[in-house]
CHARMM internal coordinates of N, CA and C (Angstrom, degrees):
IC EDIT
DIST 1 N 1 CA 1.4408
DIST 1 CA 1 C 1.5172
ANGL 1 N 1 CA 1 C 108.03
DIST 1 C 2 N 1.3651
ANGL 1 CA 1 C 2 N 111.65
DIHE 1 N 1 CA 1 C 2 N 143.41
DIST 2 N 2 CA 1.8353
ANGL 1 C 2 N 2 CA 106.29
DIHE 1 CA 1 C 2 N 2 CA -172.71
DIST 2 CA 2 C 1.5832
ANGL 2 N 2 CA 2 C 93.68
DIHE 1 C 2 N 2 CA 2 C -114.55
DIST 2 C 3 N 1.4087
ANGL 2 CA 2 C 3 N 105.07
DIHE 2 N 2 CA 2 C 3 N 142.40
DIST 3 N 3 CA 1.5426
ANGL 2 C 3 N 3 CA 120.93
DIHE 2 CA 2 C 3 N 3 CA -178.87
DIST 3 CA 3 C 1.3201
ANGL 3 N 3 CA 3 C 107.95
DIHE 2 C 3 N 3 CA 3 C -127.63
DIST 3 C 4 N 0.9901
ANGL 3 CA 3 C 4 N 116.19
DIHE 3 N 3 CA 3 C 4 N 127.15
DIST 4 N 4 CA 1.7002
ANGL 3 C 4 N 4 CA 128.44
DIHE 3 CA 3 C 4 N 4 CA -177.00
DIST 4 CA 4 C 1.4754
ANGL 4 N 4 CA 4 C 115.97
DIHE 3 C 4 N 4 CA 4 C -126.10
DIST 4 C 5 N 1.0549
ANGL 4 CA 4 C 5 N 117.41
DIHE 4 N 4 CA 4 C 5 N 146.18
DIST 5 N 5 CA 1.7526
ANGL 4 C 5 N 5 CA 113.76
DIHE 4 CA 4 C 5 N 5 CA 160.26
DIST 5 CA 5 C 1.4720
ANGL 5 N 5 CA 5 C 109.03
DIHE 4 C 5 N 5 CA 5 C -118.64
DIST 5 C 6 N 1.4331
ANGL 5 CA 5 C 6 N 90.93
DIHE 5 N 5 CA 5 C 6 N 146.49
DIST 6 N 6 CA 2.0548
ANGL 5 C 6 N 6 CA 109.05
DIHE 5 CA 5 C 6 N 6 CA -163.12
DIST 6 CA 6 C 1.8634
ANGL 6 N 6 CA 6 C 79.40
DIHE 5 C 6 N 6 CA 6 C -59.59
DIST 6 C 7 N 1.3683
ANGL 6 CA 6 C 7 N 97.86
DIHE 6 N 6 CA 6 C 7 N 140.73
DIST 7 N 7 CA 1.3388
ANGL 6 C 7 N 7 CA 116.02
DIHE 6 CA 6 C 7 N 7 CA 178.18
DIST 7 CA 7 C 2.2049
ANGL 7 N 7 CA 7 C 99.61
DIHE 6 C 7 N 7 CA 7 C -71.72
DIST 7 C 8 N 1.2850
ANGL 7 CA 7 C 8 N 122.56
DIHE 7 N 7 CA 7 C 8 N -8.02
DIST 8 N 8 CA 1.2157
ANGL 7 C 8 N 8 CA 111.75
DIHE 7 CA 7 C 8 N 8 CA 167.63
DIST 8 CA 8 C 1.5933
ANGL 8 N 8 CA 8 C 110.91
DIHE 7 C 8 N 8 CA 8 C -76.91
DIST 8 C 9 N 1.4410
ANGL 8 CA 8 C 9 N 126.27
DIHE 8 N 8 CA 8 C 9 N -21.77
DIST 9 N 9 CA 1.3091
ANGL 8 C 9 N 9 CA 138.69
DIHE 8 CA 8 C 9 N 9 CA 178.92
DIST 9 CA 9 C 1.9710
ANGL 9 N 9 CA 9 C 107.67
DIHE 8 C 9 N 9 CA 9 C -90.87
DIST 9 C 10 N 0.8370
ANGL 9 CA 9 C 10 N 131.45
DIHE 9 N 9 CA 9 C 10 N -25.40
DIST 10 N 10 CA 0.9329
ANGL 9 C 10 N 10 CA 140.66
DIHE 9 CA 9 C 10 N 10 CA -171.81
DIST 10 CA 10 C 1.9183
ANGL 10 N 10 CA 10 C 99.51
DIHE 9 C 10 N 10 CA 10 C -51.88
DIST 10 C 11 N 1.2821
ANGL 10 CA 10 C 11 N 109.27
DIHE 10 N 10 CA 10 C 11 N 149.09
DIST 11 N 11 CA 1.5826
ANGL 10 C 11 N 11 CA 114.44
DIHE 10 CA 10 C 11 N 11 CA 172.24
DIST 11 CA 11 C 1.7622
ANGL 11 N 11 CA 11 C 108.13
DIHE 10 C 11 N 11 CA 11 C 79.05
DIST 11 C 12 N 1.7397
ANGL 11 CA 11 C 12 N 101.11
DIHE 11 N 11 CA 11 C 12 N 19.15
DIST 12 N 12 CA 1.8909
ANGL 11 C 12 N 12 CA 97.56
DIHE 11 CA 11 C 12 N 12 CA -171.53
DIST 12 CA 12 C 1.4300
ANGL 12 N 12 CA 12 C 80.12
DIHE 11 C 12 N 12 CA 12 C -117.36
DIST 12 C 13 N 1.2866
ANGL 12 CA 12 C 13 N 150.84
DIHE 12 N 12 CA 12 C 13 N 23.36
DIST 13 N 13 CA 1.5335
ANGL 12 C 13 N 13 CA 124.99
DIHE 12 CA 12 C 13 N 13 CA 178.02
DIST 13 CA 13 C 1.4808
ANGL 13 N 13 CA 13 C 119.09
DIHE 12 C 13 N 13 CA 13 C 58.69
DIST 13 C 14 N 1.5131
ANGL 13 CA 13 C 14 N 112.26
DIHE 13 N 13 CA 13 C 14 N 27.63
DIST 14 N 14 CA 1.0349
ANGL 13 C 14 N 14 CA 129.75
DIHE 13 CA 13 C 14 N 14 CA 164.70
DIST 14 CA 14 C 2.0751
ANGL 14 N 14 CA 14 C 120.48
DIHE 13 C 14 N 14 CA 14 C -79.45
DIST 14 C 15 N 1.5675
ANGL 14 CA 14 C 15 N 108.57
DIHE 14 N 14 CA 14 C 15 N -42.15
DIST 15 N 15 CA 1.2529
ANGL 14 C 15 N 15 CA 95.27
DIHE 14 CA 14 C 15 N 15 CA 158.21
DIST 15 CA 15 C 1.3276
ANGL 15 N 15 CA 15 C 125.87
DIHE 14 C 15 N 15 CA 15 C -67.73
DIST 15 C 16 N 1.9279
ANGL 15 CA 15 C 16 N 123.15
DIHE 15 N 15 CA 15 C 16 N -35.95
DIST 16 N 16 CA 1.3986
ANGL 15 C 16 N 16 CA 108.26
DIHE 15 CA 15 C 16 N 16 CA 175.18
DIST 16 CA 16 C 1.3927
ANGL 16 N 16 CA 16 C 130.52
DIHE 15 C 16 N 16 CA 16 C -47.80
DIST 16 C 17 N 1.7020
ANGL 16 CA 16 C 17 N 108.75
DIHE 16 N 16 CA 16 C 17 N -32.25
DIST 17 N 17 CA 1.5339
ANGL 16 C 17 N 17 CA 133.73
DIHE 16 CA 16 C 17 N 17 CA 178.14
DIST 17 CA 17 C 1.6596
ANGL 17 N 17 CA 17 C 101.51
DIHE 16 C 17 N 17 CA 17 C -45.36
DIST 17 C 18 N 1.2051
ANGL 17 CA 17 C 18 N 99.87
DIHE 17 N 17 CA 17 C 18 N -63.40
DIST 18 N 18 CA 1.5218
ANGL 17 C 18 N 18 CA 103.74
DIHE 17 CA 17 C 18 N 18 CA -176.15
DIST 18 CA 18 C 1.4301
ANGL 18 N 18 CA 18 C 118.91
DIHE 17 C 18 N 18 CA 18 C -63.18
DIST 18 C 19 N 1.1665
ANGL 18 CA 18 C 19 N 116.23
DIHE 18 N 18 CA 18 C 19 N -70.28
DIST 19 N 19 CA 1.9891
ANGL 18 C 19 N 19 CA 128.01
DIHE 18 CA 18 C 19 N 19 CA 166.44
DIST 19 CA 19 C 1.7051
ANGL 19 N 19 CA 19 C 84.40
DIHE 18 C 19 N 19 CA 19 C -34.54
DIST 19 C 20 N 1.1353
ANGL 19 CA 19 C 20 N 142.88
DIHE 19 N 19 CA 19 C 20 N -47.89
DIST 20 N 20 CA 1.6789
ANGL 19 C 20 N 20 CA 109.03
DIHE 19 CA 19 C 20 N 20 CA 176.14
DIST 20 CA 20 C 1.0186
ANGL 20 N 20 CA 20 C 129.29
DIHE 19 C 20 N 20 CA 20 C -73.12
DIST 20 C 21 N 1.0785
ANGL 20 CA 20 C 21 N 132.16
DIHE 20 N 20 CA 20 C 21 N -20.53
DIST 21 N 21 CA 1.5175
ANGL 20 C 21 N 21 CA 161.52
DIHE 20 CA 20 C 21 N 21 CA -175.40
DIST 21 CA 21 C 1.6605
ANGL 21 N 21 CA 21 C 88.89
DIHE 20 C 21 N 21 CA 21 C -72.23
DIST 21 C 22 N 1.3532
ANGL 21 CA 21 C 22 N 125.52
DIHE 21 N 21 CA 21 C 22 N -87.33
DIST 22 N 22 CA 1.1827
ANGL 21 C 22 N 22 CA 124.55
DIHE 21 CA 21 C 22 N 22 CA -173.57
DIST 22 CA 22 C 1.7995
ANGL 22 N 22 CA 22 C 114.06
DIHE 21 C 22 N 22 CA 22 C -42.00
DIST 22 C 23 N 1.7366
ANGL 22 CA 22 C 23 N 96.99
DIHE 22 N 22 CA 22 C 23 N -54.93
DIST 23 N 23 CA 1.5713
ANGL 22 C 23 N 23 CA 96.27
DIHE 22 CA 22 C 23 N 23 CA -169.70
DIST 23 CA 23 C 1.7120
ANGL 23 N 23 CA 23 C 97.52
DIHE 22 C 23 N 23 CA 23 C -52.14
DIST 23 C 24 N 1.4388
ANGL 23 CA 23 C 24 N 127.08
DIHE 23 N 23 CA 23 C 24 N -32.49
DIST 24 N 24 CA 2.3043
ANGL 23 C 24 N 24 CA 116.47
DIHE 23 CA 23 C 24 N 24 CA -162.70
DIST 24 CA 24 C 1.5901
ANGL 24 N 24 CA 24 C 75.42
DIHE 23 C 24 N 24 CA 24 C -56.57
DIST 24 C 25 N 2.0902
ANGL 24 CA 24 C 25 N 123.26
DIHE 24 N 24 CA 24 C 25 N -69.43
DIST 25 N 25 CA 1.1325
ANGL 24 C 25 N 25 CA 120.16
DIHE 24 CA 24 C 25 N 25 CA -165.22
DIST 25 CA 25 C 1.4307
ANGL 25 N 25 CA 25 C 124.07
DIHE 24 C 25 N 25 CA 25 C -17.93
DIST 25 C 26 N 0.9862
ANGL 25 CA 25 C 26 N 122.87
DIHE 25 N 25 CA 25 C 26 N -47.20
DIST 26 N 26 CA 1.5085
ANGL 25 C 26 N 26 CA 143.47
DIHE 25 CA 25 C 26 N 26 CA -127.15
DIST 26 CA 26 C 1.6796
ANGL 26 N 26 CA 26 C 89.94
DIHE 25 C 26 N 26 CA 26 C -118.75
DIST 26 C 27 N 1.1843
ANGL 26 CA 26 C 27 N 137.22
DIHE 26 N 26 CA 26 C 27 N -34.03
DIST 27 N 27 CA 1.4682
ANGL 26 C 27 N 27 CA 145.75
DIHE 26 CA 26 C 27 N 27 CA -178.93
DIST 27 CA 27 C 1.2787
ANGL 27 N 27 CA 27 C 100.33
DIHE 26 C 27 N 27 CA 27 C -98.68
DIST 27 C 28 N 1.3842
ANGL 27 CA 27 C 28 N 146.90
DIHE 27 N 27 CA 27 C 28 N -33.58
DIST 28 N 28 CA 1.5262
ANGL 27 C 28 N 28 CA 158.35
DIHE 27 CA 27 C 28 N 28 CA 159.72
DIST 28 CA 28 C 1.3891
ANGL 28 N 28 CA 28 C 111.61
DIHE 27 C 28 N 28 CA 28 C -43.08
DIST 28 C 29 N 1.4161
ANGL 28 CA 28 C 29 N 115.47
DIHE 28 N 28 CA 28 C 29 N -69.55
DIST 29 N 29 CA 1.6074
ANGL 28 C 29 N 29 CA 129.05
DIHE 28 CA 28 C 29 N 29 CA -159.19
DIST 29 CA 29 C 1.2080
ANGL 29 N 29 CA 29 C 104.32
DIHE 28 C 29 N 29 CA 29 C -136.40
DIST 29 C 30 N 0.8761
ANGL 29 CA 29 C 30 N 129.56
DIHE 29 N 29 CA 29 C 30 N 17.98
DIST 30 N 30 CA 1.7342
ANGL 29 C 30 N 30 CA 125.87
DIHE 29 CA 29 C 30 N 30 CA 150.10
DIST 30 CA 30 C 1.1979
ANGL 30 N 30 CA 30 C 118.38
DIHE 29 C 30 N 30 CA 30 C -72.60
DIST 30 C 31 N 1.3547
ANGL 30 CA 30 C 31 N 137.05
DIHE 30 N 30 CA 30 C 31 N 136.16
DIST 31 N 31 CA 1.7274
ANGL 30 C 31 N 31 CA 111.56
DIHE 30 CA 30 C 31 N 31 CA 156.61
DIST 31 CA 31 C 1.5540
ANGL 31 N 31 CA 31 C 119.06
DIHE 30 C 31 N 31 CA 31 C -83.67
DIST 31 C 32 N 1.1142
ANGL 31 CA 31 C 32 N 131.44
DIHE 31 N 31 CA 31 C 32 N -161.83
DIST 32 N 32 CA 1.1435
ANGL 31 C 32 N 32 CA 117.41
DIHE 31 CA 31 C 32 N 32 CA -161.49
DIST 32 CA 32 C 1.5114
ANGL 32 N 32 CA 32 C 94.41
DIHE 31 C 32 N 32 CA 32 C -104.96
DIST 32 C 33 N 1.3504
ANGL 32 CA 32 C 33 N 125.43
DIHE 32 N 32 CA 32 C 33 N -15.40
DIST 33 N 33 CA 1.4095
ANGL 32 C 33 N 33 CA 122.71
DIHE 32 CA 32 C 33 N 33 CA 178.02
DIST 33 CA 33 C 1.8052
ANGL 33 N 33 CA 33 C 114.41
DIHE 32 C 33 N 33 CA 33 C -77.20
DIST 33 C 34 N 1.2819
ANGL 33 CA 33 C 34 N 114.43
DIHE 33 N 33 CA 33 C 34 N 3.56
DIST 34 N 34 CA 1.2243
ANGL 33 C 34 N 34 CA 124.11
DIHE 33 CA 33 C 34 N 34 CA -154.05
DIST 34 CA 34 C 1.5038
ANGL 34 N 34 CA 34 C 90.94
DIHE 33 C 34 N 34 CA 34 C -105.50
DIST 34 C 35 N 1.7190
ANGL 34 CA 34 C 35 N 94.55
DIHE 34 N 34 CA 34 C 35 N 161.47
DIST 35 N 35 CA 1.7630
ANGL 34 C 35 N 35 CA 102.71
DIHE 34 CA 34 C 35 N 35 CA -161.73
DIST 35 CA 35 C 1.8366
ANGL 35 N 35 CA 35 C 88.02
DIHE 34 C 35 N 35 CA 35 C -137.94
DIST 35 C 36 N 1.4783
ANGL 35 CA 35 C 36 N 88.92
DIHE 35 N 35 CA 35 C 36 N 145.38
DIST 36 N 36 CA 1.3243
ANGL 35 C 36 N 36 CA 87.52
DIHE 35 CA 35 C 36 N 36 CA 175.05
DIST 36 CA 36 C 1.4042
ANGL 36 N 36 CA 36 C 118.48
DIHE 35 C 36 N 36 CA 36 C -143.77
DIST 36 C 37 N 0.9320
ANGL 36 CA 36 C 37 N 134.76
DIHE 36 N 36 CA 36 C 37 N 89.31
DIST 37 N 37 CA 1.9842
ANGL 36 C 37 N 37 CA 128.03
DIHE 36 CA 36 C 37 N 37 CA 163.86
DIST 37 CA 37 C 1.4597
ANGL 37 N 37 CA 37 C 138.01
DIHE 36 C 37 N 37 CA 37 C -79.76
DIST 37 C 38 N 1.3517
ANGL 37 CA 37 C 38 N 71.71
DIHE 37 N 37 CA 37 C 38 N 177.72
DIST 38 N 38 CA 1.7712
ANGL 37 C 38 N 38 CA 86.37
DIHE 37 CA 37 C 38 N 38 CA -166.56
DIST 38 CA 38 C 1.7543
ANGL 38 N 38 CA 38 C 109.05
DIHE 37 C 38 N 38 CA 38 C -127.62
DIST 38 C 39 N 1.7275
ANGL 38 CA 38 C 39 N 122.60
DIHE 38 N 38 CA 38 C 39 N 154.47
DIST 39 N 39 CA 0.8346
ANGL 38 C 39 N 39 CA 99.38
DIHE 38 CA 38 C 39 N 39 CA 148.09
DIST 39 CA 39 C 1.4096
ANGL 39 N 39 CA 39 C 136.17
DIHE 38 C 39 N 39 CA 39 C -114.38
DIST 39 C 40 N 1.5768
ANGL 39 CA 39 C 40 N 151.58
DIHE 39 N 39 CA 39 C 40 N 109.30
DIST 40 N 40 CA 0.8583
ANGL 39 C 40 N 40 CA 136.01
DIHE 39 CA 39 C 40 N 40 CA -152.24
DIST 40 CA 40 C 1.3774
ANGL 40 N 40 CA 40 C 128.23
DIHE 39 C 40 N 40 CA 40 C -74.38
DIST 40 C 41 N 1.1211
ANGL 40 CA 40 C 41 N 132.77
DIHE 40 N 40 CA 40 C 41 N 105.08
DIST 41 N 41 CA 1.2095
ANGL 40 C 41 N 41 CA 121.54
DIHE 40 CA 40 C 41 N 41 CA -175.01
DIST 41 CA 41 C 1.3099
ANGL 41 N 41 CA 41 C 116.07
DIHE 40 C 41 N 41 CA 41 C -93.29
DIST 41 C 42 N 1.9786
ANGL 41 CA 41 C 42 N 125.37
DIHE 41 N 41 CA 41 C 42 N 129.13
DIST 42 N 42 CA 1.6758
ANGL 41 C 42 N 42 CA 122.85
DIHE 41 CA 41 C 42 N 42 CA -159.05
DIST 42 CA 42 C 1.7099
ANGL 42 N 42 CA 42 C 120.58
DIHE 41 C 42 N 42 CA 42 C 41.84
DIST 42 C 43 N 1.0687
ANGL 42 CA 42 C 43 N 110.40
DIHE 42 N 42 CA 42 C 43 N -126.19
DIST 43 N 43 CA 1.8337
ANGL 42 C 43 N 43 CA 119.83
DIHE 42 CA 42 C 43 N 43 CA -167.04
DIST 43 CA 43 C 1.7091
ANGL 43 N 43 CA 43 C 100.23
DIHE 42 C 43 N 43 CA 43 C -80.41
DIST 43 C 44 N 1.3919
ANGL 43 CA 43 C 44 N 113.72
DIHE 43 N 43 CA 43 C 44 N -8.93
DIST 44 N 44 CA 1.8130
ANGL 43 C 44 N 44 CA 107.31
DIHE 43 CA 43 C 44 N 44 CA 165.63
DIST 44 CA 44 C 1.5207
ANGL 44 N 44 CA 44 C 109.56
DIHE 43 C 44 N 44 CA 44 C -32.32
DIST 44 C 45 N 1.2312
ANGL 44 CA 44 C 45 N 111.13
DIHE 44 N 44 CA 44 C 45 N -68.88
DIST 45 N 45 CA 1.2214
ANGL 44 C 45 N 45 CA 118.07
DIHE 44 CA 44 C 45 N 45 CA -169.03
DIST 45 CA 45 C 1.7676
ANGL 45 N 45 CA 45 C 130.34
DIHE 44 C 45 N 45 CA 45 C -44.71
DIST 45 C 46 N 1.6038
ANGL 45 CA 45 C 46 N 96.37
DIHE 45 N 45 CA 45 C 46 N -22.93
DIST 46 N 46 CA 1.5822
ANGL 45 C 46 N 46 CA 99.52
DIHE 45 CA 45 C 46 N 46 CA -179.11
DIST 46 CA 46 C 1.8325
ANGL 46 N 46 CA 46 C 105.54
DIHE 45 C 46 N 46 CA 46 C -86.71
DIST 46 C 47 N 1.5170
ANGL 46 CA 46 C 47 N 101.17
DIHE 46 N 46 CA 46 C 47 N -8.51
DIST 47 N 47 CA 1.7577
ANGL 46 C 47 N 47 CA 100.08
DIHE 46 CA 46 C 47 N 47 CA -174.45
DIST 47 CA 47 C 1.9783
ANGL 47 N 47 CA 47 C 94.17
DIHE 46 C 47 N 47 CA 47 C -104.97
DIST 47 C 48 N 1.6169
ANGL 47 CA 47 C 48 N 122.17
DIHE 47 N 47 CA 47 C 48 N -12.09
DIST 48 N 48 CA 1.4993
ANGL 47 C 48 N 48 CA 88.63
DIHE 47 CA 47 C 48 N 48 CA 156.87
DIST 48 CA 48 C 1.6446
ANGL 48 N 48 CA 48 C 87.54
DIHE 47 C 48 N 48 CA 48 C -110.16
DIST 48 C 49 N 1.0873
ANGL 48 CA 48 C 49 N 161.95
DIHE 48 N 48 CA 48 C 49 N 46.00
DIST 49 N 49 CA 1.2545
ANGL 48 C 49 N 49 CA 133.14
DIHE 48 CA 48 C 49 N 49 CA 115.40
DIST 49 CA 49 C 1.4387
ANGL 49 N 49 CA 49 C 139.93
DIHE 48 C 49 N 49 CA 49 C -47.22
DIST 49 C 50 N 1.6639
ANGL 49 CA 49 C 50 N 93.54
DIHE 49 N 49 CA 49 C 50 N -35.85
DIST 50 N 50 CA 2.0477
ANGL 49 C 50 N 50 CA 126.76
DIHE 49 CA 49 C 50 N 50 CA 169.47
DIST 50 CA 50 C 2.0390
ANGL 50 N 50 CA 50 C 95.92
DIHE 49 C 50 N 50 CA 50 C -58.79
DIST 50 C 51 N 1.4493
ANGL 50 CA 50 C 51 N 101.79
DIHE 50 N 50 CA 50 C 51 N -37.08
DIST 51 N 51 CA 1.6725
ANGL 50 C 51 N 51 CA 84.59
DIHE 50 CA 50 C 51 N 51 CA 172.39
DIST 51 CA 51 C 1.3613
ANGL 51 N 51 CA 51 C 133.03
DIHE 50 C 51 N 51 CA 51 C -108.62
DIST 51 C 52 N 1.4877
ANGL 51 CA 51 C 52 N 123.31
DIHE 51 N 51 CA 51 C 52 N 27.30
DIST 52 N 52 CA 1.2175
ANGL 51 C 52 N 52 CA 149.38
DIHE 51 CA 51 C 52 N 52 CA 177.40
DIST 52 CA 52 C 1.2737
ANGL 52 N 52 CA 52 C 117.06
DIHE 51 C 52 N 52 CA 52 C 99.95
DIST 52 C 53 N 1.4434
ANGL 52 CA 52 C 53 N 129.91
DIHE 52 N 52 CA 52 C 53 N 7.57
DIST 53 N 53 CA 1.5071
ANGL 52 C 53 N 53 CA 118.35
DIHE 52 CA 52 C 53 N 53 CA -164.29
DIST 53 CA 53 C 1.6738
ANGL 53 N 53 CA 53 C 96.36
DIHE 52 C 53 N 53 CA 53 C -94.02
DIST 53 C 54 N 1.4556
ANGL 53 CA 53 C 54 N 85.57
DIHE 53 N 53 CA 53 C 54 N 142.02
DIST 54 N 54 CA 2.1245
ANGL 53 C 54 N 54 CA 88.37
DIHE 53 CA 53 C 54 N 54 CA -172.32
DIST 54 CA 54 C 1.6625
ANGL 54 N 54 CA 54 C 91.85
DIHE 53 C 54 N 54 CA 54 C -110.57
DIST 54 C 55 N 1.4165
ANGL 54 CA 54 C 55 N 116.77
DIHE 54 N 54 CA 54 C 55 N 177.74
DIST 55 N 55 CA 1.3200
ANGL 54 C 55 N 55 CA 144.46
DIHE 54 CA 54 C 55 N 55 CA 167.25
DIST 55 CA 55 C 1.7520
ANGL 55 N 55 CA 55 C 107.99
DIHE 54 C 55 N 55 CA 55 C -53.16
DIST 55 C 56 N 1.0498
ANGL 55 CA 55 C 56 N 115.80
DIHE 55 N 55 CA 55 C 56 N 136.68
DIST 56 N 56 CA 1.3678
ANGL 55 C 56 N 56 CA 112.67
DIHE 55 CA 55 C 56 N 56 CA 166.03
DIST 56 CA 56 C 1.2034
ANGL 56 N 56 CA 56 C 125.80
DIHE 55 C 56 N 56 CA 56 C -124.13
DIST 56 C 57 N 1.1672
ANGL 56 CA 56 C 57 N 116.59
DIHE 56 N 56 CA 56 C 57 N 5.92
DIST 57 N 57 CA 2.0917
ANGL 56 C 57 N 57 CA 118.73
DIHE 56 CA 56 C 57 N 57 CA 171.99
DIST 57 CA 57 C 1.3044
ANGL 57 N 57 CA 57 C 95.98
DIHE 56 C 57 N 57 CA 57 C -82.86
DIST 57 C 58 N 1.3710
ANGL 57 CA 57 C 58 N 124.57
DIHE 57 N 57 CA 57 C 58 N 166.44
DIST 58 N 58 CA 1.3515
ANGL 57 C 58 N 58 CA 106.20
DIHE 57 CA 57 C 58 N 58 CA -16.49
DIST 58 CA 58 C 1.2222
ANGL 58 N 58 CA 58 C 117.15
DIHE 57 C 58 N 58 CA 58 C -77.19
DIST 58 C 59 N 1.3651
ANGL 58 CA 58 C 59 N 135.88
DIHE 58 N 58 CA 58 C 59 N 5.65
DIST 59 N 59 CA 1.3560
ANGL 58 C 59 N 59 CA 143.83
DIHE 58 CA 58 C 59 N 59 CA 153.22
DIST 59 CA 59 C 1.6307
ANGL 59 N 59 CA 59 C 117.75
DIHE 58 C 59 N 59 CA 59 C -6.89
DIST 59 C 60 N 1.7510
ANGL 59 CA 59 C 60 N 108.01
DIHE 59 N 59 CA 59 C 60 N -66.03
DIST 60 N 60 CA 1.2686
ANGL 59 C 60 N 60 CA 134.02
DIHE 59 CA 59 C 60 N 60 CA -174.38
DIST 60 CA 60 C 1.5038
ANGL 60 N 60 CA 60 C 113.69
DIHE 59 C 60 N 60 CA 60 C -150.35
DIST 60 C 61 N 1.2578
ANGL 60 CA 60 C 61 N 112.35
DIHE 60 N 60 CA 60 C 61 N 159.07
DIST 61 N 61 CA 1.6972
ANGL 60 C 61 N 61 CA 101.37
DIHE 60 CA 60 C 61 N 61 CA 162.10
DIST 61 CA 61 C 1.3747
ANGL 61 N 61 CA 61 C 90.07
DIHE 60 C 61 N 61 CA 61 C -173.67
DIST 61 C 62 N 2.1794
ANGL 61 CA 61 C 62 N 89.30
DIHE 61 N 61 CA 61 C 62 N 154.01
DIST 62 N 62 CA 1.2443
ANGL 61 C 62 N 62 CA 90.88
DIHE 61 CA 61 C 62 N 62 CA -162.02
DIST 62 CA 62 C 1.4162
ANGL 62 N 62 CA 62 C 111.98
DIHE 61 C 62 N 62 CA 62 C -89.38
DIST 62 C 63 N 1.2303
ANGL 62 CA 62 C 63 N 112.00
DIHE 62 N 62 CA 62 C 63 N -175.65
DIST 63 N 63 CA 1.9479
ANGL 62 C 63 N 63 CA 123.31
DIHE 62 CA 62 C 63 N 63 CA -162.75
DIST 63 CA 63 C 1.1399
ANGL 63 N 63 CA 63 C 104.20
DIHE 62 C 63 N 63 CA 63 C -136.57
DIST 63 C 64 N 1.5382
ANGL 63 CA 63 C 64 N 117.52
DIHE 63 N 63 CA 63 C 64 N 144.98
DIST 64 N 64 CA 1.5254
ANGL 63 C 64 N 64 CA 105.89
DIHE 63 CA 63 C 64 N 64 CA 168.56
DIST 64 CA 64 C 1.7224
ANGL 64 N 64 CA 64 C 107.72
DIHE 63 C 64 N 64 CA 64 C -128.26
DIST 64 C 65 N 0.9382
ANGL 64 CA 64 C 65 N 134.07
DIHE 64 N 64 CA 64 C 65 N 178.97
DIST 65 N 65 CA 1.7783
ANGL 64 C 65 N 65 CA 126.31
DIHE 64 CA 64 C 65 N 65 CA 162.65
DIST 65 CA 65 C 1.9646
ANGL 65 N 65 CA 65 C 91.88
DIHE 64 C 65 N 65 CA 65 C -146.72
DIST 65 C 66 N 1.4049
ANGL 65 CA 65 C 66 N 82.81
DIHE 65 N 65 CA 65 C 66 N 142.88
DIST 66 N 66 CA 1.5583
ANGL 65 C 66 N 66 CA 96.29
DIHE 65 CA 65 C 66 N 66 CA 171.03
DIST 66 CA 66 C 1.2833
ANGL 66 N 66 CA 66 C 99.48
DIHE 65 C 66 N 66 CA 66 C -124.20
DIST 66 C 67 N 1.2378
ANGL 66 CA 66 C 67 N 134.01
DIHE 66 N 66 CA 66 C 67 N 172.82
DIST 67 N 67 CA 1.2570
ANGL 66 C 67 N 67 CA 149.18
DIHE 66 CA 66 C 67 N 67 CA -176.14
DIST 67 CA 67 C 1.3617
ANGL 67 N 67 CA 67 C 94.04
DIHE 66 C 67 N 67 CA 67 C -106.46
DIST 67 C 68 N 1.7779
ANGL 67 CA 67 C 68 N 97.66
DIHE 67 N 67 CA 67 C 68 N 133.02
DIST 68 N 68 CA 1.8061
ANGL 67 C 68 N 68 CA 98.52
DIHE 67 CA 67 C 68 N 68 CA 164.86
DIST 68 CA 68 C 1.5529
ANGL 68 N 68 CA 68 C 119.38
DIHE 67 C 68 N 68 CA 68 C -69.26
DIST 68 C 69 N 1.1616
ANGL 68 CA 68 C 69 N 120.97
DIHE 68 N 68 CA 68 C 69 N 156.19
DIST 69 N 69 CA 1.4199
ANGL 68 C 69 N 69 CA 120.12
DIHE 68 CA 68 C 69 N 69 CA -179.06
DIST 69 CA 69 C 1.3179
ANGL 69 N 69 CA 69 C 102.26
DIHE 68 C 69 N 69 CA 69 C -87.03
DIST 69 C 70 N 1.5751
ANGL 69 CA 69 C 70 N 114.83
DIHE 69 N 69 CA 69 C 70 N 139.65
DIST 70 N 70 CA 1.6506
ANGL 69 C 70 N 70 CA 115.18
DIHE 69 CA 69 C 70 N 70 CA 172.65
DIST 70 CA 70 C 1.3824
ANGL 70 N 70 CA 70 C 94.29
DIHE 69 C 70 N 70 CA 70 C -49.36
DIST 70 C 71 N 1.7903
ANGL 70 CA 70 C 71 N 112.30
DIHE 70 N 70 CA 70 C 71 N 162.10
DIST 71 N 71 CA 1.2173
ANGL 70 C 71 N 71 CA 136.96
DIHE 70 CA 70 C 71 N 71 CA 135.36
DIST 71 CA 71 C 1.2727
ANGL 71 N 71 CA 71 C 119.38
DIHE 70 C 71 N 71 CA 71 C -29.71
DIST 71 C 72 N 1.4631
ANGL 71 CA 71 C 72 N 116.57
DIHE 71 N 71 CA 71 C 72 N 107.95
DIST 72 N 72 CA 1.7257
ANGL 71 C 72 N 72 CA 120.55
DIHE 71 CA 71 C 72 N 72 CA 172.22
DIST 72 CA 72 C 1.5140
ANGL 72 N 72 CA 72 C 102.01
DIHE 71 C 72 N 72 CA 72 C -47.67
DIST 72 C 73 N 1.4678
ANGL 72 CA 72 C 73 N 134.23
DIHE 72 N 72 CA 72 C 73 N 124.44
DIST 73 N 73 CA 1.6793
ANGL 72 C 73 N 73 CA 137.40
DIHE 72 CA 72 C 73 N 73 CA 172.92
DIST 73 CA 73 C 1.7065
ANGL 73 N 73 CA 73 C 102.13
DIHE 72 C 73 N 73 CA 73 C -102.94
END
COOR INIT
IC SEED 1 N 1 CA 1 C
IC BUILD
């Protein structure tokens, strides 16, 4: 699921709000064998880095596929 804040809200500690919200989730009902990611898109990554999530390539990395668009007719 992708979560964003309207870039007019942005800079209120509105993403930390959430990344805590997820991290209680995530410390609540996770087990401890359980894995969880993210994908960061731009400066994302330095606000869940603030909640422990590290880099994982070359480990893994993520992929995307789009579908080509038909030929305009």
């Amino acid at each position: 699921m992708d979560i964003a804040v309207l870039r007019e809200h942005q800079g209120k500690g509105l993403g930390k709000r959430i990344m805590g919200e997820i991290l209680q989730f995530i410390e609540t009902h996770v087990p401890e064998s359980g894995y969880v990611s993210l994908i960061a898109d731009g400066p994302a990554q330095d606000l869940y880095a603030q909640f422990g999530f590290v880099h994982t390539a070359p480990r893994s990395v993520g992929m995307a596929y789009k579908r080509p668009r038909p030929a305009d007719t």
